[in-house]
C-alpha positions in Angstrom: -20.5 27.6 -45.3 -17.9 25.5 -46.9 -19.3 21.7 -47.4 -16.0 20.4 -44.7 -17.5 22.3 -42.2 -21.1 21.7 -43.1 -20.5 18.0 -42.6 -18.8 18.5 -39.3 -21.5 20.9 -38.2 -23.9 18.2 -39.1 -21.7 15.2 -37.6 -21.5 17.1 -34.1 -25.3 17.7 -34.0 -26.0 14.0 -34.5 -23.9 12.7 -31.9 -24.9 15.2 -29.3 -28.5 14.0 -30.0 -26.5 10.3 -29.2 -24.9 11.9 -26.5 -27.7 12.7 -24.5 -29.8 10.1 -25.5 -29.9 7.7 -21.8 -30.3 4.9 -24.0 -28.9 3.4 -27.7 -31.3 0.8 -29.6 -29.4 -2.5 -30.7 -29.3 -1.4 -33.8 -27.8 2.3 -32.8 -25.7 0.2 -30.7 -23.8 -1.7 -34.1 -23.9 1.1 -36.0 -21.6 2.9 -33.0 -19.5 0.1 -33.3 -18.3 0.4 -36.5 -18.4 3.9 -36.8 -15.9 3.6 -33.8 -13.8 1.4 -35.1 -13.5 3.0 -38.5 -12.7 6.5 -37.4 -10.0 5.3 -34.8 -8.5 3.4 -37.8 -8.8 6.7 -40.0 -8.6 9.8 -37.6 -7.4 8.7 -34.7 -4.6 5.9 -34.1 -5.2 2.5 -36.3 -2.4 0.2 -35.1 -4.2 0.9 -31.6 -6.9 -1.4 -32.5 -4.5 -3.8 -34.1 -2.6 -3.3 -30.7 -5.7 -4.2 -28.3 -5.4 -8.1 -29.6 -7.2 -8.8 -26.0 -10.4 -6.7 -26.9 -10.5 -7.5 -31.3 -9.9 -11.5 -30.7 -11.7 -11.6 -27.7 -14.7 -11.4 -29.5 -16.8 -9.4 -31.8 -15.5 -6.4 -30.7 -17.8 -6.4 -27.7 -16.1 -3.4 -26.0 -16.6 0.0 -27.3 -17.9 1.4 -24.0 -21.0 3.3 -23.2 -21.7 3.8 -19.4 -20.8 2.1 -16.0 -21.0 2.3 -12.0 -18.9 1.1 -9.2 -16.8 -2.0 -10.8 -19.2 -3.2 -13.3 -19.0 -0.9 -16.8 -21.3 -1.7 -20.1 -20.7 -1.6 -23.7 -23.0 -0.1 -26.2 -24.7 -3.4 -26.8 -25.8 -3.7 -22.8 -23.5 -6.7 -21.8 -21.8 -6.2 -18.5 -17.9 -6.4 -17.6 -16.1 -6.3 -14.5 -13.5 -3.2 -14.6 -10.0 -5.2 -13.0 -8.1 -2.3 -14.7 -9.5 0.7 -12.9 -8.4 3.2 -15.8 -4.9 2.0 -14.9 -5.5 3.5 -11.6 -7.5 6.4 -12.2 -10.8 4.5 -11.4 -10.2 3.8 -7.3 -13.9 5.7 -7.0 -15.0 3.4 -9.4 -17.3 4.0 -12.7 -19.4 7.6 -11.7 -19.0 7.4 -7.9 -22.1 10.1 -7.4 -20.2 12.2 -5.0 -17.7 13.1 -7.0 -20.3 13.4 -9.9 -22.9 15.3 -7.7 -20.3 17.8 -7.3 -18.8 18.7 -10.7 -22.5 18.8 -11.9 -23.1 21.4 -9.1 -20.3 23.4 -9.8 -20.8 23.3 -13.7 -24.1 24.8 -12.9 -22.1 28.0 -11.6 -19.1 28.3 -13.5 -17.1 25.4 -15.2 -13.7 27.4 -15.7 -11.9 29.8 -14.0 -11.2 33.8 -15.4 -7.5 33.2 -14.7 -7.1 36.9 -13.2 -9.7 36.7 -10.0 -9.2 34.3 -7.0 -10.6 31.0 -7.7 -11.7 29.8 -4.3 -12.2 25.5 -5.1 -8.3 26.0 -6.3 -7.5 27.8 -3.0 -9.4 24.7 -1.1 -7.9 21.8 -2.8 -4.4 23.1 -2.2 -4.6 23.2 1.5 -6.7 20.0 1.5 -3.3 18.6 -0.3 -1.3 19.8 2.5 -3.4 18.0 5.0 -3.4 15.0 3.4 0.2 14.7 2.2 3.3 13.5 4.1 6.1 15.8 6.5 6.3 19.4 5.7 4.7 19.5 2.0 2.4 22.7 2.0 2.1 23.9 -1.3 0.8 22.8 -4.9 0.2 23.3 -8.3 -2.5 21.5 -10.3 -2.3 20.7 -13.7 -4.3 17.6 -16.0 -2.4 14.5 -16.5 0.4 12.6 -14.8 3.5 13.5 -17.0 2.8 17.1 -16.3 2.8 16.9 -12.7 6.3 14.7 -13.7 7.2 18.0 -15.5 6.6 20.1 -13.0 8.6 18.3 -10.7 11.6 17.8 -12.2 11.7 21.6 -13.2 10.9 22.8 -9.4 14.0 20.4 -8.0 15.8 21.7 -11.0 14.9 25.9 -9.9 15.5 25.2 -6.5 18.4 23.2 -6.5 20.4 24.7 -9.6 21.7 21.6 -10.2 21.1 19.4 -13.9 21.0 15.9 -13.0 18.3 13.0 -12.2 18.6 9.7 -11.1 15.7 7.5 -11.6 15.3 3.4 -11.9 15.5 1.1 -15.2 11.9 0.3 -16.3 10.2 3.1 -14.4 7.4 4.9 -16.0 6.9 8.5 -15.3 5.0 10.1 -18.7 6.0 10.6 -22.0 6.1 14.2 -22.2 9.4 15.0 -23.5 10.9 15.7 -19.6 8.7 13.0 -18.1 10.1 10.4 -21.2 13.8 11.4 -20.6 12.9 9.9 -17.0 11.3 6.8 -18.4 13.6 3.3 -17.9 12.5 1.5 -21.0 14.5 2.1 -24.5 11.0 1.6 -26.9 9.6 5.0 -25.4 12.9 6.7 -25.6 14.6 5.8 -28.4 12.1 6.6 -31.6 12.2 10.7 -30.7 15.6 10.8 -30.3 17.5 13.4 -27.6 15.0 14.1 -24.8 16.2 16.3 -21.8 19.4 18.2 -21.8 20.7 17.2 -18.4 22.4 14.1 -17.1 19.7 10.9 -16.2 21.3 8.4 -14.7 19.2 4.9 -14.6 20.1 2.2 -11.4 18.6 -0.9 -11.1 15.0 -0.3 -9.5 15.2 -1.1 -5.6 18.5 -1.3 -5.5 19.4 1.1 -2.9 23.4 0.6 -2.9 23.0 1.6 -6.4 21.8 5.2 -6.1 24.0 5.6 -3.4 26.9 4.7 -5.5 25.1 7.6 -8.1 25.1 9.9 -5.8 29.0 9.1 -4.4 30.1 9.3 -8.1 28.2 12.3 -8.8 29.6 14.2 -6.2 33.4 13.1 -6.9 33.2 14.0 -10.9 31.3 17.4 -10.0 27.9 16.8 -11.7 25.3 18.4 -9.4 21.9 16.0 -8.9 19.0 18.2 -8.5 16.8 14.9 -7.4 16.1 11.3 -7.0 12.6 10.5 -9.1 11.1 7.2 -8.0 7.7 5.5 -8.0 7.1 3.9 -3.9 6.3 0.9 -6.0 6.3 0.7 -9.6 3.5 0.6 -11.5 4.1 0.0 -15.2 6.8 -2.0 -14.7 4.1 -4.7 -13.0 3.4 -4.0 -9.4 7.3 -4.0 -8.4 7.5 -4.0 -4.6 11.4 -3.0 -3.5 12.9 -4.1 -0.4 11.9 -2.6 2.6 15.0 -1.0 3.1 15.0 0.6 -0.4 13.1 3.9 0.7 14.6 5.0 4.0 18.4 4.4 2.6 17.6 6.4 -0.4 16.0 9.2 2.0 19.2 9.2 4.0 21.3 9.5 1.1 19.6 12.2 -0.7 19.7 14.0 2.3 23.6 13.6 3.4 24.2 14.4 -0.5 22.1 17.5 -0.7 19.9 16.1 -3.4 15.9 16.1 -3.6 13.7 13.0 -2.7 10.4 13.2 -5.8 7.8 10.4 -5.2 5.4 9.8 -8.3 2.8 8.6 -6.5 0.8 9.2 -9.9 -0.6 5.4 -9.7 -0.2 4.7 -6.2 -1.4 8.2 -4.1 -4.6 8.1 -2.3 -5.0 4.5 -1.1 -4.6 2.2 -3.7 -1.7 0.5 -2.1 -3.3 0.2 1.2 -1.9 3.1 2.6 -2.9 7.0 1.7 0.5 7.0 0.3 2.7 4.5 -1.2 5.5 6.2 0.8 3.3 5.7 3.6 4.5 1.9 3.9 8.2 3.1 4.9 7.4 6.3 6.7 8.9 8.2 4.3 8.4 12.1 3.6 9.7 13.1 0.6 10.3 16.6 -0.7 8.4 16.8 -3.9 5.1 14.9 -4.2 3.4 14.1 -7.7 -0.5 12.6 -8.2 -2.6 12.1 -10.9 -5.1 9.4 -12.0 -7.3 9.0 -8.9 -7.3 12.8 -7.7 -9.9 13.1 -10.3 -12.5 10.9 -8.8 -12.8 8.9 -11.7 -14.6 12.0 -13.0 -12.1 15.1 -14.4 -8.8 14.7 -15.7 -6.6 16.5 -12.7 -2.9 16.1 -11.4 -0.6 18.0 -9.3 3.1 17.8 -7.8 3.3 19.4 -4.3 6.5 20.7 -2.0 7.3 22.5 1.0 7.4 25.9 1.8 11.5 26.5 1.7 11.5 24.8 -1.7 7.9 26.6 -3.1 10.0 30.2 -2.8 11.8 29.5 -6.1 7.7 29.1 -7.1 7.1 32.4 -6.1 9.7 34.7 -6.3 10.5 36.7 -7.6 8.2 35.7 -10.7 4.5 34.0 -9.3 4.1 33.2 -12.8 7.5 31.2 -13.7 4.9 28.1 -13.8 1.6 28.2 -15.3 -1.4 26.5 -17.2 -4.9 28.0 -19.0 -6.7 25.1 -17.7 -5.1 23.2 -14.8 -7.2 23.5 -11.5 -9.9 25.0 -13.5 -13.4 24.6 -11.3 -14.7 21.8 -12.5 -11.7 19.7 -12.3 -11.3 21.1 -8.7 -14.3 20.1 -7.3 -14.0 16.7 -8.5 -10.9 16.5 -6.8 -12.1 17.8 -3.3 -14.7 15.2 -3.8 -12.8 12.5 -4.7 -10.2 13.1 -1.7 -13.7 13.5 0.5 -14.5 9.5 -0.5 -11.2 8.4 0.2 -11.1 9.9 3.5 -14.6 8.8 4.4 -14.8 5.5 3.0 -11.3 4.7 3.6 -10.0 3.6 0.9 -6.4 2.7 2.1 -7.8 0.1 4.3 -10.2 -0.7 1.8 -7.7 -1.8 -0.6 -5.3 -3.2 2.4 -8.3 -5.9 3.2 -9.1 -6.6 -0.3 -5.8 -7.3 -1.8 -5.2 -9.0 1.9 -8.4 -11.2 0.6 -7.3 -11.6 -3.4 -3.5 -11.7 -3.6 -3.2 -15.6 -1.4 -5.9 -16.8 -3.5 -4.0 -16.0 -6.6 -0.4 -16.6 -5.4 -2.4 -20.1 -5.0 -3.5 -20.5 -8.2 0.0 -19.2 -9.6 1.0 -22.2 -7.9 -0.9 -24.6 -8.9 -0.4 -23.5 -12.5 3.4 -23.0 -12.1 3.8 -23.6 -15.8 1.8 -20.7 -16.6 3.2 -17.9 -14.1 6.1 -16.7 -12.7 4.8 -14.9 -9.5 2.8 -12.7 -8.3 3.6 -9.1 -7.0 2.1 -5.5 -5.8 0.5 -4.4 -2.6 -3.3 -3.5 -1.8 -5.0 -3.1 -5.1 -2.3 -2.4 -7.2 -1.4 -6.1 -8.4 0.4 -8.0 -11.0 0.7 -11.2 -12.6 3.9 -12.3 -14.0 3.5 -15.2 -16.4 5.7 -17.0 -18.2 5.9 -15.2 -21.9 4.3 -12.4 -23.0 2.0 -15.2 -24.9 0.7 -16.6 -22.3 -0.1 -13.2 -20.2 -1.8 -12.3 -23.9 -4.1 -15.4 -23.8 -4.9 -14.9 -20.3 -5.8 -10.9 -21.1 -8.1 -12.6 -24.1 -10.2 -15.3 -22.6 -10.7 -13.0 -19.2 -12.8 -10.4 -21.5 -14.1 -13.3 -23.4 -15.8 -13.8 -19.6 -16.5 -10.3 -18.9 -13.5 -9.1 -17.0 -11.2 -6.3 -18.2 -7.4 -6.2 -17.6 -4.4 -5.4 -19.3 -0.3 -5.8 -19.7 2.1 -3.2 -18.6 3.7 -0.4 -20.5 7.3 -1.7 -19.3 6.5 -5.0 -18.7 4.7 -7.4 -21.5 4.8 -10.4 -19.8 2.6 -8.8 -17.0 -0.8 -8.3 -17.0 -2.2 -6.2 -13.4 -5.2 -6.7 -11.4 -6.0 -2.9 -10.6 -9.7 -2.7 -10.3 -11.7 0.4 -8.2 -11.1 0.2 -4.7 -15.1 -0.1 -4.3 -15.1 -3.3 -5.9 -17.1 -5.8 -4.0 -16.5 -8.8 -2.4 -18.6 -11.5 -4.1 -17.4 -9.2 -7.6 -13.6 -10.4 -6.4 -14.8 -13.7 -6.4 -16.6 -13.6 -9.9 -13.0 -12.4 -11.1 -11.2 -15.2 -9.3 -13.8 -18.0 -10.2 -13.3 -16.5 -14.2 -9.7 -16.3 -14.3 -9.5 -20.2 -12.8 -11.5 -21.3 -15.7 -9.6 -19.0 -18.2 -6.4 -20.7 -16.9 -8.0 -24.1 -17.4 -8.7 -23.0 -20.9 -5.1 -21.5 -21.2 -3.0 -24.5 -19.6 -5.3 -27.4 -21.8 -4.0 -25.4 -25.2 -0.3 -25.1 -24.7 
């Protein structure tokens, strides 16, 4: 055997022994550490750790993490955080909710992937699960692994069914950065370094500005440029917790309607209760046509997304070519099951009220202290559990980022938005934990106001 792959046989077969180890020494524990950091800076991505300034200044680069449950995760050294970033939303079941865990370990017992050519019964079950769960006349779904391909999928399905070229979507939305997903995205730092993205015509309007897309759509129609859909997050989630107005939703479901034009949610970030509703649509009663989740679906557990439609626009799906859209490993069983799981907990433990109740509890105390420290932020914004702080400069939100994980709590900015840094923690987070966070980020804004 050649010595290249002798050392990587040799490499794998010491951190499996790691791997299954339930416990690191101290020592093991430091040598991890910098083993970490050097073969991110050499193999994987180094200006990512030059990037994370709130982890690499906050201390001694306390966070390379090792294990966790509910809200509270641990580092390879033992010391405890509290998770207010949930994944950026793919936590709501918290750190290894044992459901969802219980279940994918059952089923990998049996068989952890799928043939491809047999029936696949946990991919039959989660699809009509998705059409109980999922608002109107949605019935049908595809699953794939990540957000920006359930973005993908989307925009090709309105695209089939509608023959027509053209999006409109909102300045600073984020929506994947897939090349389809990216043409989509509102912010130019994304776009710009790769250069032409997707073919068609994507028009940007100011998010919640609903006399905007209805302009769109007017001027689409008189020019001749057929819109195949409307892409929209309920609220966005990159951008920093961006509530529109409550008429935003329903005038832009009229209009796509009286236009002929598709209505796609990404409910990526904000499906399955972390808004404090099942739906971030939910909060308007709106149904749209086209339906995209991610993040959550997974339990926390298994990477898993999927963008779901009706039955009238699914035919384009089906026919005459049932394999016009596929993937080796979407829906395979593993990631299945974790999903039925996941959606189980919701439903069970109710998550939407869940997170209703406990941002009800934590946004007035920190719209509070945004006020008493009105030199610090700008405002405060989001619904449920899906929150974010707007401070002054993207300086100060830094600073605040820093001395919160110097305390043990975990946030972080916005992909669109770098003055904003989100509370987002697992909808199973506790009480008295809420209070830790609130009681930490008082002193860290204490510490923050005293040094500018």
């Amino acid at each position: 055997m050649p010595q290249d792959l002798q050392d990587a046989l040799s490499y794998s077969e010491r951190w499996l022994e790691l791997i299954k180890k339930p416990e690191v020494t101290q020592v093991e524990g430091k040598e991890i550490i910098e083993e970490s950091k050097q073969n991110f800076a050499d193999y994987f991505n180094k200006n990512w750790l030059e990037y994370r300034k709130s982890v690499t200044e906050a201390g001694d680069w306390a966070c390379v993490e090792w294990n966790g449950r509910g809200a509270i995760f641990k580092d390879i050294l033992g010391r405890e955080y509290i998770d207010c970033l949930g994944g950026y939303g793919m936590m709501d079941h918290g750190w290894s909710h044992p459901d969802v865990v219980a279940a994918v370990a059952a089923q990998l017992q049996r068989t952890p992937m799928p043939s491809q050519e047999l029936i696949d019964p946990l991919r039959g079950v989660l699809a009509r699960m998705m059409a109980d769960i999922t608002p109107g006349d949605i019935k049908y779904s595809f699953f794939c692994a990540s957000g920006t391909e359930a973005i993908e999928g989307a925009i090709k399905l309105a695209k089939m069914y509608t023959k027509k070229p053209a999006f409109i979507v909102a300045t600073k939305a984020f929506h994947g950065k897939t090349m389809g997903s990216l043409s989509m995205m509102g912010k130019a730092d994304y776009r710009q370094p790769p250069g032409l993205l997707y073919g068609g015509p994507v028009y940007h309007v100011p998010y919640g500005d609903a006399a905007a897309v209805e302009r769109q759509l007017d001027i689409c129609d008189q020019v001749g440029i057929g819109v195949a859909a409307v892409l929209m997050e309920p609220i966005q989630g990159e951008a920093g917790a961006i509530v529109p107005p409550d008429d935003f939703w329903p005038r832009i479901r009229k209009a796509t309607k009286d236009h002929g034009v598709l209505l796609i949610a990404d409910e990526v970030q904000t499906g399955l209760g972390r808004t404090g509703k099942l739906w971030g649509v939910d909060h308007w009663d709106v149904k749209p046509d086209i339906i995209a989740l991610a993040k959550s679906l997974g339990g926390g557990v298994m990477p898993i997304s999927t963008f779901c439609s009706t039955e009238e626009i699914w035919q384009c799906m089906m026919y005459p070519n049932p394999f016009i859209h596929t993937t080796t490993t979407g829906g395979g069983a593993l990631a299945c099951s974790a999903a039925i799981a996941s959606i189980n907990v919701v439903l069970k433990e109710d998550f939407p009220k869940q997170a209703a109740e406990k941002g009800a509890y934590l946004m007035p105390k920190l719209q509070l202290l945004a006020q008493k420290y009105s030199n610090i932020y700008d405002y405060i914004s989001g619904k449920g559990l899906l929150i974010g702080q707007h401070f002054k400069n993207p300086e100060v939100g830094y600073k605040v980022a820093a001395g919160l994980f110097k305390r043990g709590v975990l946030v972080a900015g916005t992909l669109t938005s770098a003055h904003t840094i989100r509370i987002e923690p697992p909808i199973v987070i506790t009480y008295e934990q809420i209070d830790q966070v609130l009681n930490r980020l008082e002193d860290t804004l204490k510490e923050v106001n005293a040094s500018i």
